[in-house]
C-alpha positions as CSV (number, residue, x, y, z in Angstrom):
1,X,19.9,130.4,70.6
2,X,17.1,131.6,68.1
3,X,16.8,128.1,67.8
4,X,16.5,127.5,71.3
5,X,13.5,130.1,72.3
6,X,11.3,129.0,69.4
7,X,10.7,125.6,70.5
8,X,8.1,124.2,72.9
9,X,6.1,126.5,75.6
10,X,8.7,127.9,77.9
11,X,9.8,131.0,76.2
12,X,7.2,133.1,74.8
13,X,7.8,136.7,73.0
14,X,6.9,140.0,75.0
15,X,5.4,142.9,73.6
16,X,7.6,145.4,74.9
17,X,10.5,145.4,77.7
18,X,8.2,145.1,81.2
19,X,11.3,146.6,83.5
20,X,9.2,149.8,84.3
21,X,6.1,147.6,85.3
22,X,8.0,145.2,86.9
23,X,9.7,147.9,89.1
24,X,6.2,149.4,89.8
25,X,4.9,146.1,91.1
26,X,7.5,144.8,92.9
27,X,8.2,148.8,94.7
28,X,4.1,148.3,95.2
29,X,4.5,144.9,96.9
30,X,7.6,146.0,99.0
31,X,6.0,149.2,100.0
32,X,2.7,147.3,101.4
33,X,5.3,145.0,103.2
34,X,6.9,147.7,105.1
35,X,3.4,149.1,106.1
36,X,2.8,145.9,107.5
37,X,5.6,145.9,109.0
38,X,6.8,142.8,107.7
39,X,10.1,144.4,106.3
40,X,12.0,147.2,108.0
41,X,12.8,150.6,106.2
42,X,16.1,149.4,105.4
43,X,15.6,146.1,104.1
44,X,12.7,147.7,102.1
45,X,15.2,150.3,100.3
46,X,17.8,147.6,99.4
47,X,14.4,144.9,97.9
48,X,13.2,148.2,95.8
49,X,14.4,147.9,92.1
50,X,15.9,151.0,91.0
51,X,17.6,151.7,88.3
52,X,17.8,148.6,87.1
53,X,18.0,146.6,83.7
54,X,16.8,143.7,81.9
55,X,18.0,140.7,82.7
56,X,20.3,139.0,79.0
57,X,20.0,135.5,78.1
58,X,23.8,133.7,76.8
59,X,24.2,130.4,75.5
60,X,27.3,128.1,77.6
61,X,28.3,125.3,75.0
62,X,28.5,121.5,76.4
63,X,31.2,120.4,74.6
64,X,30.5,117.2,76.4
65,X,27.8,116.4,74.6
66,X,27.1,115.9,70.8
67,X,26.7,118.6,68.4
68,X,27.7,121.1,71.5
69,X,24.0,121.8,72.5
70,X,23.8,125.5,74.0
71,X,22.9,125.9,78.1
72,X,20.7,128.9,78.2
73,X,22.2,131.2,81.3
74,X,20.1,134.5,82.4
75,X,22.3,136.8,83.6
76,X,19.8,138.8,85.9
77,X,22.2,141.1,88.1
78,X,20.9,144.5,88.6
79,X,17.7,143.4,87.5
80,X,14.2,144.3,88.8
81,X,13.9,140.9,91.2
82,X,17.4,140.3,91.5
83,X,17.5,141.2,95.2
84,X,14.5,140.3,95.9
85,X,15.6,136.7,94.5
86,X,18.8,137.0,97.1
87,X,16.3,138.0,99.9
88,X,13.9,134.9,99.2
89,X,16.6,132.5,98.6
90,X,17.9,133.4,101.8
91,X,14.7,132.8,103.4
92,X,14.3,129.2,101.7
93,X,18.1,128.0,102.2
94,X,17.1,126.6,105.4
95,X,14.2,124.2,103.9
96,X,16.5,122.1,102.0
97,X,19.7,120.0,102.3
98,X,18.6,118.1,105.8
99,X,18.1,115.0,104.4
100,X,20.3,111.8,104.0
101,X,20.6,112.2,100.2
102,X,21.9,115.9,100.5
103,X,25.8,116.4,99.4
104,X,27.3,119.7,99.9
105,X,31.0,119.0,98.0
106,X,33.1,116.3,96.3
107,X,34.7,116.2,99.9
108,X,31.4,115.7,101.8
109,X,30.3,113.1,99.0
110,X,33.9,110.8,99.9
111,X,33.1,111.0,103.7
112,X,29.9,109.7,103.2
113,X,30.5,107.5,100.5
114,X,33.2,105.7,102.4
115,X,30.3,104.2,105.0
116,X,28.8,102.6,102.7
117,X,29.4,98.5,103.2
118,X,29.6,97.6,99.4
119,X,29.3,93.8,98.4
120,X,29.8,91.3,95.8
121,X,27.1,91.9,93.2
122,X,26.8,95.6,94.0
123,X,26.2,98.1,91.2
124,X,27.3,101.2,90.8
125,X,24.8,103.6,89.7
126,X,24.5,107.4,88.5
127,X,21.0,109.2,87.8
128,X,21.4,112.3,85.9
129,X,18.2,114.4,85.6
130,X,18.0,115.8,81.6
131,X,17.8,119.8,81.8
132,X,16.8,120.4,85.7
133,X,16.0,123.9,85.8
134,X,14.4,124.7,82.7
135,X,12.1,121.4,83.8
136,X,11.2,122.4,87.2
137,X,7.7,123.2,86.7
138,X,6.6,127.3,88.0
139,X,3.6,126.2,89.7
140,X,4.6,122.3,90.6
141,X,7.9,124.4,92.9
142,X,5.3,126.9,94.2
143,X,2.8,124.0,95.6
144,X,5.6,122.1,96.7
145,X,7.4,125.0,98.5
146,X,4.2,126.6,99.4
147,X,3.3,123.5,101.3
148,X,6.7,123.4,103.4
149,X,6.3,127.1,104.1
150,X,3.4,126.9,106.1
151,X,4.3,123.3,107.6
152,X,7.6,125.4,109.2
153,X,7.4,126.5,112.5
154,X,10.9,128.5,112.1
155,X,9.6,131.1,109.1
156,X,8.6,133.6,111.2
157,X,12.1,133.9,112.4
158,X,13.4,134.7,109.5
159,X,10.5,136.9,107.8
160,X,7.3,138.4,109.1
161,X,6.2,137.7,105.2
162,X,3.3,135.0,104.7
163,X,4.4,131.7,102.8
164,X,1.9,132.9,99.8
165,X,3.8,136.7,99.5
166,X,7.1,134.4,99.1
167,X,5.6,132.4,96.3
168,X,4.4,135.1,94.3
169,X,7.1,137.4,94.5
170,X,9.0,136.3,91.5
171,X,9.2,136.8,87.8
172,X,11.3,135.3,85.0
173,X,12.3,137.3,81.7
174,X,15.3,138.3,79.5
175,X,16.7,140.2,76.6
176,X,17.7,138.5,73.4
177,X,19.0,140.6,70.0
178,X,16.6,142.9,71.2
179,X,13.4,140.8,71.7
180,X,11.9,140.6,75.9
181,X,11.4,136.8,76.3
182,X,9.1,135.7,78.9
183,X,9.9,132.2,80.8
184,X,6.8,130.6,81.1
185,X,7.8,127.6,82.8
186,X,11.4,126.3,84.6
187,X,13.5,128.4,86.6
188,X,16.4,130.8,85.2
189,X,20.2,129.4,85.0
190,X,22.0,131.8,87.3
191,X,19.0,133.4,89.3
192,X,19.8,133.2,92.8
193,X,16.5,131.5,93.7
194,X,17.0,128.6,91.0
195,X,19.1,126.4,93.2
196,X,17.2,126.3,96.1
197,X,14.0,125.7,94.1
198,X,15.1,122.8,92.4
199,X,16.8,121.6,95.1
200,X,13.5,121.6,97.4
201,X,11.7,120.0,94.6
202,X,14.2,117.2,93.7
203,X,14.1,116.7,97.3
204,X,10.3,116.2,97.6
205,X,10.6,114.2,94.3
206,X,13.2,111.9,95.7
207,X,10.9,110.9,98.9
208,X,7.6,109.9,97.1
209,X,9.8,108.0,94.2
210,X,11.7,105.9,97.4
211,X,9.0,105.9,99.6
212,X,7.0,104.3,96.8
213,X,8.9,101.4,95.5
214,X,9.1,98.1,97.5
215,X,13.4,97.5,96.2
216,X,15.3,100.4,97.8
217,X,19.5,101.4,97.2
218,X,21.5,100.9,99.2
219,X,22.8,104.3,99.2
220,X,20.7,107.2,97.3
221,X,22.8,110.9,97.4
222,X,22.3,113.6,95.3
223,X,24.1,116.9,94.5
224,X,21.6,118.8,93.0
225,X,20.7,117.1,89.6
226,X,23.2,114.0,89.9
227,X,22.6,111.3,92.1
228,X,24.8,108.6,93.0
229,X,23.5,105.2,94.0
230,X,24.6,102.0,95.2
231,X,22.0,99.1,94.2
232,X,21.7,95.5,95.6
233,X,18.9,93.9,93.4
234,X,20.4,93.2,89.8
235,X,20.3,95.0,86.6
236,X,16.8,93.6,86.1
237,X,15.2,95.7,88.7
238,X,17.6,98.6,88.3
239,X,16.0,99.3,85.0
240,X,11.6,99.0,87.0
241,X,13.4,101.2,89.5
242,X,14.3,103.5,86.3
243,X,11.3,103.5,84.6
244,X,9.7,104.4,88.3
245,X,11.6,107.2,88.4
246,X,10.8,108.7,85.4
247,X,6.9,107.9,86.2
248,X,7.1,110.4,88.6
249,X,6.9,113.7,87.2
250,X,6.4,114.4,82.9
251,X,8.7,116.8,83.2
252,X,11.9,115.0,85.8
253,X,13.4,112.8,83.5
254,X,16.5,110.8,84.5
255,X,19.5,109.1,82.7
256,X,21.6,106.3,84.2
257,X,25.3,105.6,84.1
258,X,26.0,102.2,85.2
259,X,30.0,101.0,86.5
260,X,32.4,100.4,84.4
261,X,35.7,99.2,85.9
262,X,34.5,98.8,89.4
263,X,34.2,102.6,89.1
264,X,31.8,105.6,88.2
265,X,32.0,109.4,88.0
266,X,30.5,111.6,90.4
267,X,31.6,115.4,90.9
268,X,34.8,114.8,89.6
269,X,35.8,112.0,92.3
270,X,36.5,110.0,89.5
271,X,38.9,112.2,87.5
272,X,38.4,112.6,83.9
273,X,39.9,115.2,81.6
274,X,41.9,115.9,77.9
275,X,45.0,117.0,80.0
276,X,44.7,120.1,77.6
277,X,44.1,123.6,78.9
278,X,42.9,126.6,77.1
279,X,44.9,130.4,77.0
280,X,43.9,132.2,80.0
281,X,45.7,134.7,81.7
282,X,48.3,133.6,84.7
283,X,45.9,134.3,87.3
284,X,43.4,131.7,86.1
285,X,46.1,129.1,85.3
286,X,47.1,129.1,88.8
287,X,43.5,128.6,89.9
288,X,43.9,125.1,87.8
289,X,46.5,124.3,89.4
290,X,45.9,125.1,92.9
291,X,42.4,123.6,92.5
292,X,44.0,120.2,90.9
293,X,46.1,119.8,93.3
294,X,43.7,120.4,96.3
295,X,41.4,118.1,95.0
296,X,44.2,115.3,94.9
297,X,45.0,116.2,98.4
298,X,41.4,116.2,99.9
299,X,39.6,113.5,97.6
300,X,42.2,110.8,97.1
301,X,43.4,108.0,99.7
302,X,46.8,108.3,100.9
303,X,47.8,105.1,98.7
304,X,46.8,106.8,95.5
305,X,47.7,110.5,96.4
306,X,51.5,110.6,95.1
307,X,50.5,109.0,92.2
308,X,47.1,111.5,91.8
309,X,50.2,114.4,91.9
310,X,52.5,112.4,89.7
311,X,50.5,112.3,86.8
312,X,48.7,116.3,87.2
313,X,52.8,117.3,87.3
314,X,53.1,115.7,84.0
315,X,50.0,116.7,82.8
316,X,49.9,120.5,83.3
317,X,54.1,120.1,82.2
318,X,52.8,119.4,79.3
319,X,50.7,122.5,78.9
320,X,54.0,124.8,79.7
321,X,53.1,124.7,83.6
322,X,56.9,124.6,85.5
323,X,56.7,121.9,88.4
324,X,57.9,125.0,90.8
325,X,54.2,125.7,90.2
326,X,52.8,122.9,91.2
327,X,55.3,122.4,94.2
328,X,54.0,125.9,95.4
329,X,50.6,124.8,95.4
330,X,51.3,121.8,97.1
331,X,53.8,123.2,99.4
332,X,50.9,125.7,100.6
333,X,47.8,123.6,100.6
334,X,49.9,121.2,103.1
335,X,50.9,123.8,105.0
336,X,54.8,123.5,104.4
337,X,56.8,126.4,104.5
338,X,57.8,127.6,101.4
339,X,61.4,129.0,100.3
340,X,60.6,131.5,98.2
341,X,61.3,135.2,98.6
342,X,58.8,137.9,99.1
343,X,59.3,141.6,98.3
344,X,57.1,143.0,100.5
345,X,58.1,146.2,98.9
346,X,54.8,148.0,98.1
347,X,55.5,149.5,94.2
348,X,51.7,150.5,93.4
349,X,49.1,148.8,91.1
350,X,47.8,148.8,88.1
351,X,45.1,147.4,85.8
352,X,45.0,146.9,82.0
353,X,42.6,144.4,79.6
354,X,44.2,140.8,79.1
355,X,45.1,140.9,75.2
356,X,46.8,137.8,74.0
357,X,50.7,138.3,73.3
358,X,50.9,141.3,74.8
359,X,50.1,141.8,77.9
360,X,52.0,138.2,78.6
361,X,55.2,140.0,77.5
362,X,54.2,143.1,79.7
């Protein structure tokens, strides 16, 4: 992580820990609002930092990738803009996701992708953009958003606050072995407005990138940094249309996958995994298996389905999961009745710390 915030431009070190200025000028800000009427009383109390603390910066390994390169995450609950980051998300939610790229869920993404009349010769394509949110550009998002803001006739129905008050409202820093790191440029893994920025951006960098090259895909959609695309005009091309993309913006750079097998991975629809799971506690290995076995239910074709629950049986019996288990969750994801008992006795509750090789006994 050291590592990590001493490279380039986007991280720069902080004097000293600007939580007390940062609540001034944000309770300043929200206080001139509500004078103007443009936030109620209430709404002003909850935006108001109190109490708060700094946001911490973690590293999430991709053990996907070579060497395991770290994905910085800012943890920013209870920090100075972290509900004002809800409240502005909230107000931008509504400028993104109405175009014919958007994908909501794996679900969503089979629905649509089942339309698509594919033909001999077609390829398969995935674009993956390299580090999204740490590449979306501070003041590139705040042009680009600033501009929709005051093109949208349905703001003032959702805040009395002016397109330029939403824009500036924001800040991005972050504790690290006791150093305050300021984010100069990209947005913050796990801030609530990060999604929906980059999202609007991608969005607006998607348009002038198609609207701008004479070949187009057949099919272009995109869950927020992966983009699946079905292309008509040979392998030749595919590589101009790459090298157009990545003309667009320095800082949006894309990889491709292209199909191997008649088949490509895109939000898991194409399943690929170690059939190995880690030690968690009970509670969590039933999440894997309720969530495998919804996903074979809701994102495989009846033809394949059987088989999609044939091999996650013997894969998670492999792992110690019984196949009562696994009939369970399929049992009550189809809506069959189970067999099984309940006490609906109520015996009380109580909570204790997971520690391995005890509490499983317990």
């Amino acid at each position: 992580m050291n590592k990590l915030l001493s490279e380039g431009d986007t991280y720069q070190v902080m004097k000293k820990d600007p939580i007390l200025s940062l609540e001034r000028k944000i309770g300043k800000a929200i206080s001139e609002l509500k004078e103007q009427n443009k936030v109620d009383k209430k709404k002003a109390s909850h935006l108001t930092p109190k109490h708060t603390v700094s946001p911490r910066i973690y590293g999430l390994p991709k053990i996907h990738k070579e060497n395991m390169p770290l994905r910085p995450i800012v943890s920013s609950i209870n920090s100075p803009c972290y509900n004002l980051a809800k409240h502005l998300a909230d107000i931008l939610t509504p400028l993104s996701g109405k175009g014919t790229s958007y994908i909501k869920n794996s679900q969503h993404f089979v629905e649509k992708a089942g339309q698509i009349p594919i033909q001999p010769g077609d390829l398969l394509v995935s674009f993956d953009v390299v580090s999204l949110f740490t590449n979306v550009l501070i003041d590139n998002a705040s042009k680009i958003i600033g501009d929709i803001l005051r093109d949208d006739d349905t703001l003032k129905y959702r805040t009395r606050m002016t397109s330029d008050e939403i824009v500036e409202l924001t800040s991005m820093y972050f504790k690290w072995q006791g150093k305050f790191y300021e984010q100069k440029e990209g947005q913050a893994m796990c801030s609530p407005l990060s999604p929906i920025t980059s999202n609007i951006v991608m969005e607006h960098f998607e348009t002038k990138a198609l609207d701008t090259y004479p070949l187009k895909p057949v099919a272009w959609f995109r869950f927020v940094d992966d983009t699946f695309v079905v292309w008509r005009h040979g392998k030749d091309e595919l590589v101009k249309f790459l090298n157009h993309l990545n003309n667009q913006h320095k800082c949006i750079q894309l990889t491709m996958e292209i199909e191997e097998a008649g088949g490509i991975p895109f939000l898991d629809v194409k399943d690929v995994h170690s059939q190995r799971t880690s030690h968690h506690h009970v509670s969590a290995k039933d999440s894997v298996v309720n969530t495998l076995v919804h996903r074979a239910l809701t994102l495989c074709d009846e033809e394949h389905r059987n088989d999609e629950l044939k091999h996650i049986e013997k894969a998670l019996n492999k792992n110690g999961y019984p196949s009562n288990l696994i009939y369970k969750a399929i049992k009550k994801q189809t809506g069959e009745r189970s067999e099984e008992v309940v006490d609906d006795e109520h015996k009380g509750i109580t909570f204790m710390p997971y520690v391995k090789g005890v509490s499983d006994k317990i």
